[in-house]
N, C-alpha and C positions, 0 to 999 in steps of 0.2 A: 504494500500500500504506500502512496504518495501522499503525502498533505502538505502545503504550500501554501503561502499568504502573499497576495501583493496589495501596498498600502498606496492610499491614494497621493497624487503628486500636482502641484500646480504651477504651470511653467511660467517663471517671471519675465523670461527674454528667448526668443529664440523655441523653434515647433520642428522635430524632428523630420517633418515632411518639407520645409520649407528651405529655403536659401543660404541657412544657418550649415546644412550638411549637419545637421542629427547634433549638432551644439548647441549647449539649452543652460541657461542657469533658472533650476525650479528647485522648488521645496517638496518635501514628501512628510503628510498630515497621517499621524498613528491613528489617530480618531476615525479613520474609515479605511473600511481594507473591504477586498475579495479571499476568499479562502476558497481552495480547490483541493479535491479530493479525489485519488484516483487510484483504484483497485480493480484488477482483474474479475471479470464479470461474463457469463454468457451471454448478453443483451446488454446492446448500445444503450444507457438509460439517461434523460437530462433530468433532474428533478426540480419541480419549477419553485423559486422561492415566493417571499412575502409579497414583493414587486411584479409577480407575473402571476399573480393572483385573478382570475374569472369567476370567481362567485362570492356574492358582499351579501350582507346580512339587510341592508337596503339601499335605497337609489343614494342617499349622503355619505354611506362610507364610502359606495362607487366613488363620487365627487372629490370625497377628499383622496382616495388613493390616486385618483388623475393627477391632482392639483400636485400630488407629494411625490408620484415616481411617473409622471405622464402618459400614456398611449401605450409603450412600450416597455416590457422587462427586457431582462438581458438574453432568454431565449435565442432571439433573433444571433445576437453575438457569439453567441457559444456552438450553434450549428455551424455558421459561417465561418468559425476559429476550427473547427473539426475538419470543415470541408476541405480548406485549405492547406490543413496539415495531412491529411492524405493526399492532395493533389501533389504536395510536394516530396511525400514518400514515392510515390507511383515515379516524379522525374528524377531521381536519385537511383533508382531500381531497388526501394526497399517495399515494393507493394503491399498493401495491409490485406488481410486476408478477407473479403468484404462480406462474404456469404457464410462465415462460418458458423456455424452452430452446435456448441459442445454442450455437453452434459452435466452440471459438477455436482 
C-alpha cells in the first residue's frame, strides 16, 4: 500500500506552464492537502469524496455545497490523471494490463 499527501501551494510569481520555464516563487499552506491512497485491488475503484457529493438532504444544502466546492469535484481530475498515466505507460512500452480481472 501507498499513502501520500500533497499540500496545497500558492504561487506568488511565476506559473509552471508559463514563460517562467516551471520557475515559480510560491508558498505551500499545511492547512489543506490531498491525500492518496493506493493498494492493489481487483477493480479500478474512484471513491467519490464530501465535494463530489449527489444527494443533499434538501434543495439549501444542494446550494451551499455549490457555493463551497462549485459544479465540480475532483472526479473529473482523477480519471483524466489515470488516463494519462496509462497513455504514457503504453509510449514507454510499459502497457498496463487493461482487461485484467483477478480473483483475490
Amino acid at each position: 500500500m501507498i499513502q501520500t499527501r500533497a499540500y496545497a501551494r500558492a504561487g506568488l510569481i511565476g506559473n509552471p506552464s508559463d514563460g517562467y520555464f516551471g520557475k515559480t516563487i510560491s508558498f505551500i499552506i499545511k492547512n489543506f492537502s490531498a491525500t492518496v491512497t493506493l493498494y492493489e485491488s481487483p477493480r479500478l475503484t474512484i471513491l467519490p469524496q464530501r465535494s463530489d457529493r449527489l444527494e443533499f438532504a434538501n434543495f439549501d444544502e444542494l446550494l451551499q455545497d455549490v457555493q463551497l466546492h462549485g459544479y465540480y469535484g475532483g472526479i473529473r481530475l482523477i480519471k483524466a490523471a489515470i488516463k494519462r498515466f496509462g497513455d504514457y505507460c503504453t509510449k514507454i512500452g510499459a502497457p498496463i494490463n487493461r482487461n485484467s480481472r483477478r480473483n483475490v
